[in-house]
MARLOKOL-651369 format. One record per residue (C-alpha): x, y, z; chain; residue number from 1. Coordinates in steps of 0.2 Angstrom, whole numbers, m for minus. Each point is the difference from the previous one (the first is absolute). Example, Ala and Ser with C-alpha at 12.3 -4.5 7.8 and 13.67 -1.06 7.14 Angstrom:
<rs>
((62; m22; 39); A; 1) ((6; 17; m3); A; 2) 
</rs>
This chain:
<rs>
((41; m35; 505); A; 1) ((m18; m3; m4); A; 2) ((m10; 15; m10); A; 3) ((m17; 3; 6); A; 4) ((m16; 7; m8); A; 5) ((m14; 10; 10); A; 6) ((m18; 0; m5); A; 7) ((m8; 12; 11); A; 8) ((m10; 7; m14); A; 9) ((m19; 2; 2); A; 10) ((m6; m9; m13); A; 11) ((11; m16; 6); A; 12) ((m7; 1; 17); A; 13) ((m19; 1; m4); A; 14) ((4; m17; m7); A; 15) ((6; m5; 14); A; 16) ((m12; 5; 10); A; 17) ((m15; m7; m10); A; 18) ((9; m17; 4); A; 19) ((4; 4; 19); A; 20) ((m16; 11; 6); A; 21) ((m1; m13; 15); A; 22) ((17; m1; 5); A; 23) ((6; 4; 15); A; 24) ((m11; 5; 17); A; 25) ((1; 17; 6); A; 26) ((6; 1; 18); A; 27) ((3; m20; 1); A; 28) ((16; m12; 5); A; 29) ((3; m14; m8); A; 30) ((m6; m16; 9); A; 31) ((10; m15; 8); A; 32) ((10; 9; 15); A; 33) ((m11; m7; 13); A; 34) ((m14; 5; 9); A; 35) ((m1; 17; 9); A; 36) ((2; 1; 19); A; 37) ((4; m19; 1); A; 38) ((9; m7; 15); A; 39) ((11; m8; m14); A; 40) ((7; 17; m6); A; 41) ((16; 5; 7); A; 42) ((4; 20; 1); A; 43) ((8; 6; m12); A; 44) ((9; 17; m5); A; 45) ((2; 6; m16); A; 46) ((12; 15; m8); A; 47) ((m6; 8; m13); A; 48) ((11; 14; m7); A; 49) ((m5; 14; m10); A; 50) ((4; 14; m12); A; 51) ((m10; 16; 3); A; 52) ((m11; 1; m15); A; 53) ((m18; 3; 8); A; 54) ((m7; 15; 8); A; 55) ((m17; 8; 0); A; 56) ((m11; m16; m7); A; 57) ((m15; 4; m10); A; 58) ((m14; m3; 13); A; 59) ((13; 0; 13); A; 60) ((8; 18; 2); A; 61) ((m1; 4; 19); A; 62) ((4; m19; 3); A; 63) ((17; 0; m11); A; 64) ((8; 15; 2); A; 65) ((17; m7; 0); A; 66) ((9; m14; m8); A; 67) ((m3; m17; 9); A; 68) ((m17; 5; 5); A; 69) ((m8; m10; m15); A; 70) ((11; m15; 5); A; 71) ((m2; m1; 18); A; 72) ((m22; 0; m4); A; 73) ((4; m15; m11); A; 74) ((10; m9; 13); A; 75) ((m13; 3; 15); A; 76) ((m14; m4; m14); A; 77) ((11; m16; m2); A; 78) ((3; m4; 19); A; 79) ((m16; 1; 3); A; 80) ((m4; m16; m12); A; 81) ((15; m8; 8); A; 82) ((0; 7; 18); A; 83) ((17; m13; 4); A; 84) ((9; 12; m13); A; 85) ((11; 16; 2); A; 86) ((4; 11; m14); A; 87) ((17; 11; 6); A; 88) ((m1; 13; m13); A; 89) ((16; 14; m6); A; 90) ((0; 13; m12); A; 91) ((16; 4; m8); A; 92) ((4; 15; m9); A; 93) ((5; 0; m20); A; 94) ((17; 3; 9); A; 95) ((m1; m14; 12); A; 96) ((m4; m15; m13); A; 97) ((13; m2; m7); A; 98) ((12; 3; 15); A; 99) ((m10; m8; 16); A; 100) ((m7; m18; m11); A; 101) ((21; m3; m6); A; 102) ((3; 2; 18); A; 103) ((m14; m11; 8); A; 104) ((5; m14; m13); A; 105) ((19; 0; 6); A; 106) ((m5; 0; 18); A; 107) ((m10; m13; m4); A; 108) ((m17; 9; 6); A; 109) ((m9; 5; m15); A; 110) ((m21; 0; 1); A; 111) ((m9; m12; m4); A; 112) ((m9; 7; m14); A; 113) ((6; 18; m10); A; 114) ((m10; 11; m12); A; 115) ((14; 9; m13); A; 116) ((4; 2; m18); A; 117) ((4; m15; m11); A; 118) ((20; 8; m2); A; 119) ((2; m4; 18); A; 120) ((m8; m12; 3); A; 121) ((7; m11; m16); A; 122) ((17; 2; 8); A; 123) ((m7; m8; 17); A; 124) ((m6; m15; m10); A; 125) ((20; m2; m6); A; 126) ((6; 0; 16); A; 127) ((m9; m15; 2); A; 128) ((m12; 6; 18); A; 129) ((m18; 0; m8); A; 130) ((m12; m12; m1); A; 131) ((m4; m6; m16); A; 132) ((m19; 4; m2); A; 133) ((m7; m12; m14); A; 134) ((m1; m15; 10); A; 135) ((m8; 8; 15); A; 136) ((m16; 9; m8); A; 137) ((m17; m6; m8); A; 138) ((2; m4; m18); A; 139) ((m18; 10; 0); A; 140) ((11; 15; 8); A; 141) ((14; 0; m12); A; 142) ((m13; m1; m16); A; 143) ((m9; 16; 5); A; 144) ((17; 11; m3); A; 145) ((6; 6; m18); A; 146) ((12; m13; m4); A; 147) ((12; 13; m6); A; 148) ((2; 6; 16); A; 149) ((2; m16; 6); A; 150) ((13; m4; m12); A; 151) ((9; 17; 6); A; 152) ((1; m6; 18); A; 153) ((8; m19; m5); A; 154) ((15; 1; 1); A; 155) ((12; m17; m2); A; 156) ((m17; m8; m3); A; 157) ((m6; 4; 18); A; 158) ((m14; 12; 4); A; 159) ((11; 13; 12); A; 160) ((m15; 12; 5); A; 161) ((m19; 0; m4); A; 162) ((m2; 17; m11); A; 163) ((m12; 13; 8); A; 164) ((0; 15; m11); A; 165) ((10; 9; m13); A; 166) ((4; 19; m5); A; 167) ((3; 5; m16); A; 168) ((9; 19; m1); A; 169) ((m3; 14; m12); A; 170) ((1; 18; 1); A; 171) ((m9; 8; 14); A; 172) ((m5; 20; m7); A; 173) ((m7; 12; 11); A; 174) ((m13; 6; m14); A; 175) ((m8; 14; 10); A; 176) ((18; 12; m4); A; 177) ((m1; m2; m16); A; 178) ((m16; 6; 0); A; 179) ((3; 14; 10); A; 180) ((10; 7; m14); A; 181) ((m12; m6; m13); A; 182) ((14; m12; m9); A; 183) ((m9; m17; 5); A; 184) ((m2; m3; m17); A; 185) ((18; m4; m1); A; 186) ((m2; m16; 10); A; 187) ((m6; m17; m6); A; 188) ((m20; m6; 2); A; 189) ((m5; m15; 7); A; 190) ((m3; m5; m16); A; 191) ((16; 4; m7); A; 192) ((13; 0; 17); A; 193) ((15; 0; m14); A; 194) ((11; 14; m2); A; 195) ((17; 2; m8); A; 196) ((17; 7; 9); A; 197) ((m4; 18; m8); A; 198) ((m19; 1; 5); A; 199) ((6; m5; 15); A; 200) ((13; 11; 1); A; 201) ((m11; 17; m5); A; 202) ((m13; m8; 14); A; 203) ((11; 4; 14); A; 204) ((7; 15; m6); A; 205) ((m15; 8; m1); A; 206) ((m4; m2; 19); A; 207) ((14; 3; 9); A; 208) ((5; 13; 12); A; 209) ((17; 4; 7); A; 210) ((3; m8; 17); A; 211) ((m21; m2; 0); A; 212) ((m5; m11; m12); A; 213) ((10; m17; m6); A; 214) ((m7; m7; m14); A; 215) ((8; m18; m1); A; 216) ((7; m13; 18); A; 217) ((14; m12; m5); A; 218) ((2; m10; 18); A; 219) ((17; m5; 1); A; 220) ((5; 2; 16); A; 221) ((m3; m19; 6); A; 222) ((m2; m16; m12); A; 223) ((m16; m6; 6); A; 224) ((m3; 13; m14); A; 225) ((4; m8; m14); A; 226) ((m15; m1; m9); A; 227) ((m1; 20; m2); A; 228) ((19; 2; m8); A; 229) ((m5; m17; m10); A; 230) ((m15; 6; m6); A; 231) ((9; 19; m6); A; 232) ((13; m11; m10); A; 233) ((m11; m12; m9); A; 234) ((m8; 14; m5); A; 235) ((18; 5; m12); A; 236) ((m1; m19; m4); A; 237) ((13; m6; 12); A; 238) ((m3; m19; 7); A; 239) ((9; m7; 16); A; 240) ((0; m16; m9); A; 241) ((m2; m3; m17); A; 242) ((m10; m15; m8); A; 243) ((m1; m11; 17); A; 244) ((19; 1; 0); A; 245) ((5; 1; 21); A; 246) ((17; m5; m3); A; 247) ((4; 19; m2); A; 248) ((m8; 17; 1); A; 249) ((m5; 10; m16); A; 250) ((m4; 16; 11); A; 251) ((18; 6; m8); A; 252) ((m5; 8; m17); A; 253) ((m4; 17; m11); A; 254) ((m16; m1; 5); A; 255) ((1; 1; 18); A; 256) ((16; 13; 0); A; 257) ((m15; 10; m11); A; 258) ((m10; m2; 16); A; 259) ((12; 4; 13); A; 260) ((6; 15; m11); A; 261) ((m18; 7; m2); A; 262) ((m3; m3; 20); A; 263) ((14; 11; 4); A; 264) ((m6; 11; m11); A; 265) ((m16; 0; 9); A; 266) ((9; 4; 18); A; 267) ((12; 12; m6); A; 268) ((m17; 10; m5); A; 269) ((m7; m1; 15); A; 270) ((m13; m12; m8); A; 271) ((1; m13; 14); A; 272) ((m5; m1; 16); A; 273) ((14; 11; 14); A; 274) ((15; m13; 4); A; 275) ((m5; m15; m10); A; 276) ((14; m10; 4); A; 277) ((m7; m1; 18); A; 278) ((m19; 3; 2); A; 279) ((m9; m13; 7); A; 280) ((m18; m8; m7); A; 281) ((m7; 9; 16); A; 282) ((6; 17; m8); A; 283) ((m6; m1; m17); A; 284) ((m16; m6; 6); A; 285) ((m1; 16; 13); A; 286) ((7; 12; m16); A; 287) ((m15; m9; m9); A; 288) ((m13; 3; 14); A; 289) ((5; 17; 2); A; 290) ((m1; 3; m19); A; 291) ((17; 3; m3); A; 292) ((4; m14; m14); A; 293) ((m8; m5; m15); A; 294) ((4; m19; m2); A; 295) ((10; m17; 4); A; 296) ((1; m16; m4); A; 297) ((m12; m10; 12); A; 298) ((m13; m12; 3); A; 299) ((m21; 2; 2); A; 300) ((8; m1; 18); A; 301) ((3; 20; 0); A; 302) ((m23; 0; 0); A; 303) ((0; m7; 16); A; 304) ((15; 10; 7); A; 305) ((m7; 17; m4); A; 306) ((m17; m5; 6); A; 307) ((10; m4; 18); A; 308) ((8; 18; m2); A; 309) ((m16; 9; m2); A; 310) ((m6; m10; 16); A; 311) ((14; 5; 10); A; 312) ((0; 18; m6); A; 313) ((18; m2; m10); A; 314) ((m8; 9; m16); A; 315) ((m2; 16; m9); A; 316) ((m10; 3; m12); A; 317) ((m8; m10; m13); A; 318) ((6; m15; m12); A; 319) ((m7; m5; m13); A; 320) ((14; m18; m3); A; 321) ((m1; m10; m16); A; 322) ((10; m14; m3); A; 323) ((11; 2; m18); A; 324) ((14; m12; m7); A; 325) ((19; 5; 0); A; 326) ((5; 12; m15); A; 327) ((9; m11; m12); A; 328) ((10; 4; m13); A; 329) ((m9; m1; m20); A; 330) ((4; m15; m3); A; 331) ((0; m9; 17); A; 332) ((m16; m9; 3); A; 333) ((5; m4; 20); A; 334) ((m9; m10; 13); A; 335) ((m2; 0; 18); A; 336) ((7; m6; 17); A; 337) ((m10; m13; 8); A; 338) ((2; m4; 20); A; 339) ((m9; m13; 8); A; 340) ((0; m1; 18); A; 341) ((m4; m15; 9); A; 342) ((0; m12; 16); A; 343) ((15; m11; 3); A; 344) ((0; m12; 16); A; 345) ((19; m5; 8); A; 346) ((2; m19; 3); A; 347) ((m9; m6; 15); A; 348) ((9; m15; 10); A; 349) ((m18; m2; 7); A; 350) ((m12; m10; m11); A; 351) ((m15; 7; 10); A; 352) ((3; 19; 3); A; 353) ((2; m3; m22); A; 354) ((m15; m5; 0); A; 355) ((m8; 15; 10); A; 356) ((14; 10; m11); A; 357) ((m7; m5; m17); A; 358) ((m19; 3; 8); A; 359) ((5; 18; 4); A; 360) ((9; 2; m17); A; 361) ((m18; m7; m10); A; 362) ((m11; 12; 10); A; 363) ((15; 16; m2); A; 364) ((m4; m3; m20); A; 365) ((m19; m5; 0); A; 366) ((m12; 8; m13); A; 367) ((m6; 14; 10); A; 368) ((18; 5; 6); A; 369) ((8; m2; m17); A; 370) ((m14; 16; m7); A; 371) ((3; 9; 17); A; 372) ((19; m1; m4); A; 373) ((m3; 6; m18); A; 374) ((m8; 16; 2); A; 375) ((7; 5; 17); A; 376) ((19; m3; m9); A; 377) ((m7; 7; m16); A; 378) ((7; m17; m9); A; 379) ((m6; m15; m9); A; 380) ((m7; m16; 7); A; 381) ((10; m15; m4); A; 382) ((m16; m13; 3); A; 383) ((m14; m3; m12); A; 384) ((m15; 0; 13); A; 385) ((6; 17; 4); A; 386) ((m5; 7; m14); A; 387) ((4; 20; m7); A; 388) ((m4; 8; 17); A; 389) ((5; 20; m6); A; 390) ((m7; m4; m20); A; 391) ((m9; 18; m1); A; 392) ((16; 8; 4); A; 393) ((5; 8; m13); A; 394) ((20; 2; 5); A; 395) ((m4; m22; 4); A; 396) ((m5; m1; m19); A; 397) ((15; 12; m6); A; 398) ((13; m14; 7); A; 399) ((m12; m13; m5); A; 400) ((3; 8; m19); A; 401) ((18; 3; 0); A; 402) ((2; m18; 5); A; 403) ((m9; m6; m13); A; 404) ((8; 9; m11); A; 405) ((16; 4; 5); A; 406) ((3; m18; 9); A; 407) ((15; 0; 15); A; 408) ((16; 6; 4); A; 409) ((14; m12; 8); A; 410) ((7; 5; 17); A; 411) ((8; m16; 3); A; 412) ((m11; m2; 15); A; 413) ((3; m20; 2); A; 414) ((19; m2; m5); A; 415) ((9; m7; 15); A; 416) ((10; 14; 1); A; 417) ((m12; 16; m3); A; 418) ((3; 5; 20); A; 419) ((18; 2; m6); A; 420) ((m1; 9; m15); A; 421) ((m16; 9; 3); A; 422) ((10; 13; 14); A; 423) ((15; 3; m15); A; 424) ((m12; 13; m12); A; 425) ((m4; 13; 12); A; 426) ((16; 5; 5); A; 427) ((7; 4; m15); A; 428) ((m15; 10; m7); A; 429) ((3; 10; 16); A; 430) ((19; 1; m7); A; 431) ((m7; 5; m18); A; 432) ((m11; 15; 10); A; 433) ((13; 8; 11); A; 434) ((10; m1; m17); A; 435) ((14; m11; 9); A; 436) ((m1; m12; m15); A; 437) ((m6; 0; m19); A; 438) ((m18; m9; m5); A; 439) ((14; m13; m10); A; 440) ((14; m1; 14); A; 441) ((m13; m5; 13); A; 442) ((m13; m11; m13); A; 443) ((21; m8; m2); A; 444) ((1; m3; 20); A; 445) ((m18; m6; 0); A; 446) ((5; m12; m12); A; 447) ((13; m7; 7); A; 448) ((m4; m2; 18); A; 449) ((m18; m9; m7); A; 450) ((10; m11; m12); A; 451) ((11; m5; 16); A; 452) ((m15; m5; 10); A; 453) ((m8; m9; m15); A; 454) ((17; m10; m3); A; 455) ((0; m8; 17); A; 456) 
</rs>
């Protein structure tokens, strides 16, 4: 399995950009698809799925209220260079993708092109039903991207998506209760977003309320999740794999039955959000919106999400959110989970709808889209002409240094079998919370039923 490296450190990037001011045409196609309106160009009718990441653009509010708005602007803007072309597009929910794509793909019927996060669509490229991409795009295309991203999305030496942008997670805290109780000199600064297990741990104890106020979310009711739990047992020094070693798991080990020991721990005292073994992403956020929880483990996603609240109505009173890194334990210097997301196109059997398929692709990904995709998902730009888009955030430049710093975490994300052994850690922390099994008897089962997966 090949290790990866992400430079998406500021000072990197202004090197980059002094080289690649020029690059890339805001609100442009790529040339050679023919000319527009021509009697040569057949109709032609593109899918284009989609995940529901954008709502509420800046500069676009009343036009992008829901998700798929944003996309369906692009595609008229698009049909209207090329009026012989249709853009069908869908919007799945975090539930659907990783249902409703597995289904069109058996049938035989998947879309033409689909926009989803690398640990899905790497296993697609396994399968075998995407086109490889590095043969079909400008070379002056492919230059403009940080090679590392590039190298991320390779897979068996073949380009399987064209990255678009990336999340990085830290802890999301709701600084404004803390304040309220005059304590926010317990949480890390910007300057400092560090804090040990035991800082941490008399952070949250001094803001929660009985059946009011829970100071700490652990997501764990569905393994899209991942990252949070991830990100809680790095902090203890656990590892899901150890040393680039993907012939078997390391989660099994003191260091995360520490972890799983100090989480129960935490819901046993009502330090966790009500029934964490199911609550939803849609219910910690509202808990957060309603001023109800003092942090979890998310993205600079959770901006543009509470701005979309306070437009629609959804909060009360005021937040004041700052972005932190995970406790860690004194002598665990952890990283973070990265988790590009990106567009991959399903083979096409015709050579010229490919062409108009690639087209749509370059202009999905331009200059101008790539910054519009990094501040209204609160994530990173993956090309260089790009630029920083959201560099005088402050909570942008707190996951910038922890990065730097801190370097990544390993989830596994492009191992062949991640969709199989991604959906195996969430249910038995739900085992170890409603006390059916011990932090070591379901690390054990964990172990064993990854291994078997792994072993294939």
């Amino acid at each position: 399995m090949r290790k990866f490296r992400l430079p998406i450190m500021s000072g990197l990037l202004t090197v980059l950009l002094m080289f690649t001011a020029c690059a890339g045409q805001p609100g442009s196609s790529s040339p050679g698809a023919g000319s527009d309106g021509a009697a040569g160009d057949k109709p032609v009718t593109i899918t284009y799925w989609i995940d529901p990441r954008f709502q509420f653009i800046e500069g676009m509010e009343d036009e992008t209220k829901n998700y798929g708005d944003y996309e369906k602007i692009q595609a008229q803007k698009f049909m209207d260079l090329h009026p012989h072309v249709t853009i069908d597009i869908q919007t799945l929910t975090w539930d659907d993708l990783p249902k409703k794509v597995p289904i069109a793909i058996a049938g035989g019927t998947p879309p033409d092109i689909l926009r989803d996060y690398l640990g899905r669509t790497a296993q697609y490229a396994y399968e075998g039903v995407l086109e490889n991409l590095e043969d079909l795009l400008p070379q002056e295309e492919l230059d403009d991207y940080i090679q590392d991203y590039l190298d991320m999305y390779t897979i068996d030496g073949h380009l399987h998506a064209l990255p678009a942008y990336a999340w990085a997670a830290g802890l999301v805290v709701n600084k404004e209760l803390w304040t309220r109780q005059g304590k926010e000199d317990l949480l890390p600064t910007p300057e400092s977003p560090y804090w040990t297990i035991e800082q941490f741990d008399e952070a949250i104890r001094a803001i929660a309320e009985k059946n009011k106020v829970f100071p700490y979310a652990a997501q764990i009711a569905v393994s899209q999740a991942d990252q949070g739990i991830l990100n809680f047992l790095w902090g203890f020094g656990a590892k899901l794999f150890k040393d680039g070693d993907y012939s078997k798991t390391a989660l099994n080990s003191p260091e995360a039955i520490k972890a799983l020991e100090y989480l129960v721990k935490l819901n046993d005292e009502g330090m966790l959000q009500p029934s964490a073994v199911t609550t939803q992403h849609g219910e910690l956020d509202m808990l957060m919106w309603q001023g109800q929880l003092g942090s979890y483990s998310d993205t600079l996603a959770v901006w543009a999400r509470l701005n979309a609240a306070k437009e629609e109505g959804k909060t009360k009173g005021e937040h004041d959110l700052v972005m932190v890194h995970q406790p860690n334990d004194e002598r665990v210097s952890n990283g973070v989970p990265v988790g590009p997301t990106g567009f991959a196109v399903f083979k096409q059997d015709d050579e010229y709808k490919l062409q108009w398929v690639i087209e749509f692709l370059l202009y999905l990904n331009n200059t101008e889209h790539q910054q519009v995709y990094a501040k209204g998902a609160g994530q990173f730009p993956v090309k260089k002409s790009a630029g920083v888009p959201m560099e005088e955030d402050v909570n942008y430049k707190v996951l910038q240094k922890i990065i730097e710093e801190r370097g990544l975490e390993d989830m596994g994300l492009t191992h062949p079998k991640y969709a199989e052994f991604r959906v195996l850690l969430q249910p038995e922390i739900q085992a170890v919370l409603l006390k059916q099994k011990t932090p070591a008897q379901a690390l054990e089962d964990y172990e064993r039923e990854v291994n078997k997966i792994l072993a294939k």
